[in-house]
N, C-alpha and C positions, 0 to 999 in steps of 0.2 A: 425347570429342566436343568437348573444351575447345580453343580454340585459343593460340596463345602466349600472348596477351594473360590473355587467361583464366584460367590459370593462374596468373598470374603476383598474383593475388589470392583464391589458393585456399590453403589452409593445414588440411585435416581430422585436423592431426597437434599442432595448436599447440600444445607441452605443458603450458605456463601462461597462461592470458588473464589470471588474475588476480595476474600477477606484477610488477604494479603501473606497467608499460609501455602499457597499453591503460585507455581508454576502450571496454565493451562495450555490444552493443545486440542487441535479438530483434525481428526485423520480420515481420509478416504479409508473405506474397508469393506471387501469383497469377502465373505465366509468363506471356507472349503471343506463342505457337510456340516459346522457346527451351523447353529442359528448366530442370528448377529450377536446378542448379547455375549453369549458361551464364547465369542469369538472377540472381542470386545475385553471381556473382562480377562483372557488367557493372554491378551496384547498389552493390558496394565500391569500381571503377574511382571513376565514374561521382562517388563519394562520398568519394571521395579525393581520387590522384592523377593518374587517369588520366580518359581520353575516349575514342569510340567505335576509335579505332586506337591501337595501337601506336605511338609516335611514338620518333623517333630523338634526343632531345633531351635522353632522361631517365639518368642516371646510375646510378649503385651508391650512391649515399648516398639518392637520390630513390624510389628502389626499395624502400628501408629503412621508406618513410614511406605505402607501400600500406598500405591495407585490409582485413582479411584475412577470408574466410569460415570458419569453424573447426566448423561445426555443422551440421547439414540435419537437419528433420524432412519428409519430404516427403508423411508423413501429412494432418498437420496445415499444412501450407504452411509453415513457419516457418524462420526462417534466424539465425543467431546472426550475426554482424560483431564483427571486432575495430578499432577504431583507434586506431594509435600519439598518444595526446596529445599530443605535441611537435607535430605538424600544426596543433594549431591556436594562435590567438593567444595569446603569454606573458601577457598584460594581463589574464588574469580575465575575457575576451571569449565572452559566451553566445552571441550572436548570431552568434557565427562558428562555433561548434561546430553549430546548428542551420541554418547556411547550406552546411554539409558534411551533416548526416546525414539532414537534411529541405528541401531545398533543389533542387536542380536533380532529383535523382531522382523526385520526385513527378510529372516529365512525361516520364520517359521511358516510350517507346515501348514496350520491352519489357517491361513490364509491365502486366498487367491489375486487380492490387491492389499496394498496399504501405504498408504502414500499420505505425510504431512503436511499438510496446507497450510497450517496458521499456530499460529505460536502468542502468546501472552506473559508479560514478564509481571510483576507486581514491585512498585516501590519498593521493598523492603530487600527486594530479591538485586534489582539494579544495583545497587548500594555498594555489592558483595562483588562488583565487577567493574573490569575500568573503561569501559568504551572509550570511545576517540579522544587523542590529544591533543595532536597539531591537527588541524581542520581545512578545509575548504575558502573560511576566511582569514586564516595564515597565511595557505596561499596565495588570497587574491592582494593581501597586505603588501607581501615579497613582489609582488608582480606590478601593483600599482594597478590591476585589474578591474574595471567595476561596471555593472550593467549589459553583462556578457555574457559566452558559457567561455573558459581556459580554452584557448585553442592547438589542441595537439595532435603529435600523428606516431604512428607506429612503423620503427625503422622497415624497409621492404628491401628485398627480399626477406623473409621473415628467418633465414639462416645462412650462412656460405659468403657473406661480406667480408675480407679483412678487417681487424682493428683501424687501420686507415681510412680505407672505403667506406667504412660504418660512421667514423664521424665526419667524415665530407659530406655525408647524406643529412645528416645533423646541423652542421652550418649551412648547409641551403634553404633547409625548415625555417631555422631560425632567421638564417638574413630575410628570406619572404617575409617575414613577419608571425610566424608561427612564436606560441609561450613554452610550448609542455612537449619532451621528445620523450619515448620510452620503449627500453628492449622487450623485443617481444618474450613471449612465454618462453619457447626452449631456448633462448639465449642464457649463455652458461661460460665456460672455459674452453674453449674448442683448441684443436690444431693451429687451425690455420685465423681464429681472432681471439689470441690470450686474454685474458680478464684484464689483468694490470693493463696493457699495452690499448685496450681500449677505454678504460679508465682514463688513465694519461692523454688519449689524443684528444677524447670527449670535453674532456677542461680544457684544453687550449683552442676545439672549435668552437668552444661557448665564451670564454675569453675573447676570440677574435670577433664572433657573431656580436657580442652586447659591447665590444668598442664600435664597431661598426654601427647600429643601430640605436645605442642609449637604452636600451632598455631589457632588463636583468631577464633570464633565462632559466628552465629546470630541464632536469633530465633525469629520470626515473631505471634506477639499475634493479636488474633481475639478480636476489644475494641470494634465492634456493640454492643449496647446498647439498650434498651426499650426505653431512655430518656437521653438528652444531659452531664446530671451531671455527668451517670451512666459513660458512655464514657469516661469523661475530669480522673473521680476517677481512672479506671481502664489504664489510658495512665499516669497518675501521679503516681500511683501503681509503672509501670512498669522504669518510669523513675530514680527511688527514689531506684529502687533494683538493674540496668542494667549500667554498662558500656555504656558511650555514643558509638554508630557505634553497639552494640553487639544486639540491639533489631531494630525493626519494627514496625508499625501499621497497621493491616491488617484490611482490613473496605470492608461487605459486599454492594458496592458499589451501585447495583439499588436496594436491600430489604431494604439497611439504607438508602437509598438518597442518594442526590446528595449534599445536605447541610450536611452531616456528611462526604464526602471527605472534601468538603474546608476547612470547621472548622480543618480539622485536619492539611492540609497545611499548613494554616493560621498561627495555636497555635506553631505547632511543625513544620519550615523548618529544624529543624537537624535532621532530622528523615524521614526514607523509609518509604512512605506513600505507601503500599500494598493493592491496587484494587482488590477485587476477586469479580468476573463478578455471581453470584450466578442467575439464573431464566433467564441471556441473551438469551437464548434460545427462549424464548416467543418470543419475537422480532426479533432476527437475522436470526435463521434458513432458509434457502434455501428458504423450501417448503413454509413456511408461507407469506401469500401473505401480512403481515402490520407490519411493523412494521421498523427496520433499522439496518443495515448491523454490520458486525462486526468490518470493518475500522472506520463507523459512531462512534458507541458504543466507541472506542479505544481511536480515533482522539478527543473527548470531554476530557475523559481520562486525556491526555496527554493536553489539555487546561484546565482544572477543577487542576492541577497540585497534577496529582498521577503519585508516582516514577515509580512505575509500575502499571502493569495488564498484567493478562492473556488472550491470546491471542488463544487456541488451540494449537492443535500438525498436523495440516494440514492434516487431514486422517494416520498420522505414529499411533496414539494413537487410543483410545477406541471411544471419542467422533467425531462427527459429524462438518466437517468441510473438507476444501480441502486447497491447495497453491495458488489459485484466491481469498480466504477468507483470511486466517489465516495468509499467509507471507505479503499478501500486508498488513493487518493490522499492522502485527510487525514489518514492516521496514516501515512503517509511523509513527510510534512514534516514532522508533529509530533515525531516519535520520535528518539531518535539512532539506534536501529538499528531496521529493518524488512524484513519481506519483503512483495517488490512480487511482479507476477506470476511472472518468471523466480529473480530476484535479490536473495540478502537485502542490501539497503545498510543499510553501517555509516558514519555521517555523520562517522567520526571522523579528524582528521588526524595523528595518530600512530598508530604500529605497534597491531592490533586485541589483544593483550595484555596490552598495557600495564596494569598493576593500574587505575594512578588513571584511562583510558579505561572500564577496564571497570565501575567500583562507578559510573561518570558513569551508564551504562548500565544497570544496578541502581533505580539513584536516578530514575533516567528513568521507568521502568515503574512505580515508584512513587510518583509524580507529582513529584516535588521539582524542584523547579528547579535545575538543570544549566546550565555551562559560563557561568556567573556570573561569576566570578573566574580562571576558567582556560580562556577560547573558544579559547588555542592548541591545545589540545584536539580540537576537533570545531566545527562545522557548529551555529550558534544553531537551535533552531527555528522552524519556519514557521507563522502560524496560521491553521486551518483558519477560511471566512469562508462562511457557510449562509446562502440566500437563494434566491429562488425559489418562492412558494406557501407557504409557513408562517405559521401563525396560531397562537394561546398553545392552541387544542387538540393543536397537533402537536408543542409543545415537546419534553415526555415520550416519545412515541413517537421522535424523531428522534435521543435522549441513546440512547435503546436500541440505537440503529440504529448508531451514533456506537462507544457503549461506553465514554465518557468528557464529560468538561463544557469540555474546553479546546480552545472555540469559540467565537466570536461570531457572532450570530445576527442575521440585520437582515429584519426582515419590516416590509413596505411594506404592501400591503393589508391583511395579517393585525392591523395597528394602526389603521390610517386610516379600514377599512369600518364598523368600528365603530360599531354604532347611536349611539351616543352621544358618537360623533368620536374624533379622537384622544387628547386624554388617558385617558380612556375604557380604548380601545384599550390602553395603554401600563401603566395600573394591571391589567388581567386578563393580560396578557403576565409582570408581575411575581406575581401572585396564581398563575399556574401556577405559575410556581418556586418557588414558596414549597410549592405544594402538593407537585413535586417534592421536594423538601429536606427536606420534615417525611414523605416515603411515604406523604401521601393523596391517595386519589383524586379527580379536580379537579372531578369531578361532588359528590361528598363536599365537600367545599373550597369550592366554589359557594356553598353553601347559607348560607354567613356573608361573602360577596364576591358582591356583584349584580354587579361589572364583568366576573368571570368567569362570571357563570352567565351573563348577557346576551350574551356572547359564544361561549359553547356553545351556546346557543342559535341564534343569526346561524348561525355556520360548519358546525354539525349540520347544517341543512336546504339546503346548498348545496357543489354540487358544483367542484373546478376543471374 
């Protein structure tokens, strides 16, 4: 029932997808009147090379460079695609691989779902892209941090603070004992808290917080911009007032682009490039039948070369999200090799036998730090970034959820609601981890730390 076209992007014989010519992918897909195939293969045109006809324009080399279907389940609606990675841009360009594989197809007609779940890179393909620079173990370096997850929180109210106000709330994190401060998402230029003027207090509260304390500080600025200039001024701002290791770039990742992460890879590898996933929801959500997963969303990420992103809190927090979403996401960036739903990726860019790839991968699993001195290698990792409804009762249950500590955590209310404010807040966030770290129970733990028993207390009796 396929007609020329149709065909001509069907391939159920492909003998190798993984012979390092393809970019693959497995997309939920709902028909609307075609059969699955006919629907299926008008998603690989469509996602290619091709459009609703047959055109006479296209070559035997152009031919080469379709989309191929290789797979049907049509139990489960799902559909395998293969694409030739030579289609897309030599440059290490994300944004053009997701304007081909989630891009025009999301409003075609012939479909009534289609939604990407899983994503597959091949060696060859990695190579051509720069994934993470400065890393997760930069900054545990900078911090002196080790056997933990970074412990941070997200300035609250989450807009309407003065430049002043904003970093007094910031030296209180900090003097508790908190690592990692960071503006929320629509933190920007406002009226009433200039950029500069909170720039400026920001460094003198973390100046004042690490004489006080001894022990060195970050703080994560939001540089999204209206316009590229605006961006490069406010990351030069921050570079020209900051301790290198002591700041971040926080970039709202799908509302700025995907060419406002690289650029900032690009310009600044000494610098934690901070992903926040703002409006992923449009797309990721469960229930929504178009759009693409949260490992997808992550896995680009961690190719697109952001230190981090936020990943969810797995169902332990406020927002929406489960351990089939959330953890396989975070331990796909984190890991050099993983299986995601379909697909085990191996993040490495030479041959996957290679002895010295594989003890990387040994070394991995057992937490060492990897691709240090040899990232021709493989793919730095990405760090998972937890937020969403957590409070220092939920630390311990979320490390369970996790299976690991190499995360930074940033809870906003979980520190701010704090009877007794935020440093408060910020010393019982630390007193959990400690309770973690020594395997007592933080009800047990409480009982010689009032900031955490005050705080199980608070968050006991109150639901999100």
């Amino acid at each position: 029932m396929l007609n020329p076209k149709q065909k001509a992007y069907l391939n159920l014989d492909l003998k190798d997808p993984k012979n390092g010519e393809y970019l693959l992918t497995v997309y939920h897909l709902v028909p609307n009147k075609l059969n699955m195939l006919q629907a299926a293969a008008e998603v690989a045109a469509e996602s290619s090379t091709g459009t609703n006809f047959k055109v006479n324009t296209e070559t035997a080399f152009s031919r080469e460079m379709n989309a191929l279907v290789y797979k049907v389940d049509t139990k489960k609606n799902l559909v395998w695609i293969a694409y030739p990675w030579r289609i897309f841009d030599r440059n290490g360009n994300v944004q053009n691989i997701l304007t081909y594989v989630v891009g025009n197809v999301l409003g075609m007609k012939e479909v009534k779902a289609l939604k990407l779940l899983d994503v597959w890179f091949p060696s060859a393909m990695l190579e051509q892209y720069d994934g993470p620079s400065y890393t997760l173990d930069d900054m545990r370096k900078y911090l002196n941090v080790y056997g933990r997850p970074i412990l941070g929180t997200i300035i609250k109210p989450k807009i309407g603070l003065t430049s002043a106000e904003y970093a007094e709330v910031c030296y209180d994190f900090w003097v508790g004992g908190g690592d990692f401060v960071k503006n929320d998402e629509p933190q920007a230029d406002q009226d009433f808290c200039p950029y500069d003027k909170m720039v400026k207090h920001v460094k003198e509260a973390m100046d004042k917080a690490v004489k006080k304390t001894g022990k060195k500080k970050i703080h994560s600025f939001n540089v999204s911009a209206a316009d590229f200039d605006t961006m490069i001024k406010r990351c030069e701002m921050i570079r020209k007032t900051f301790e290198k290791g002591s700041y971040a770039f926080l970039i709202d990742g799908i509302t700025a682009g995907w060419m406002s992460v690289q650029t900032l890879r690009r310009k600044y590898p000494d610098v934690f490039i901070h992903f926040h996933r703002a409006s992923h929801g449009a797309y990721t959500r469960r229930e929504n039948p178009f759009g693409f997963s949260v490992l997808v969303l992550s896995k680009f990420a961690r190719l697109a070369g952001a230190s981090g992103i936020h990943t969810g809190t797995a169902g332990v927090g406020k927002m929406s999200g489960s351990p089939g979403e959330d953890i396989i996401a975070a331990h796909n960036i984190l890991h050099l090799k993983e299986r995601g739903y379909f697909f085990d990726q191996l993040w490495g860019k030479v041959q996957a036998n290679d002895k010295d790839l594989i003890e990387n991968v040994h070394k991995d699993l057992a937490h060492h730090v990897v691709l240090d001195d040899d990232s021709w290698r493989g793919v730095k990792k990405c760090c998972p970034i937890i937020s969403g409804g957590l409070n220092p009762t939920l630390l311990k249950p979320f490390i369970a959820v996790m299976g690991n500590v190499d995360f930074i955590t940033t809870m906003g209310a979980g520190c701010h609601a704090h009877p007794w404010g935020t440093q408060a807040g910020a010393k019982a966030l630390v007193q959990s981890c400690e309770a973690y770290k020594k395997k007592i129970d933080i009800k047990k733990y409480a009982r010689n730390h009032k900031e955490l028993a005050e705080a199980i207390k608070f968050f006991s009796n109150r639901k999100i």
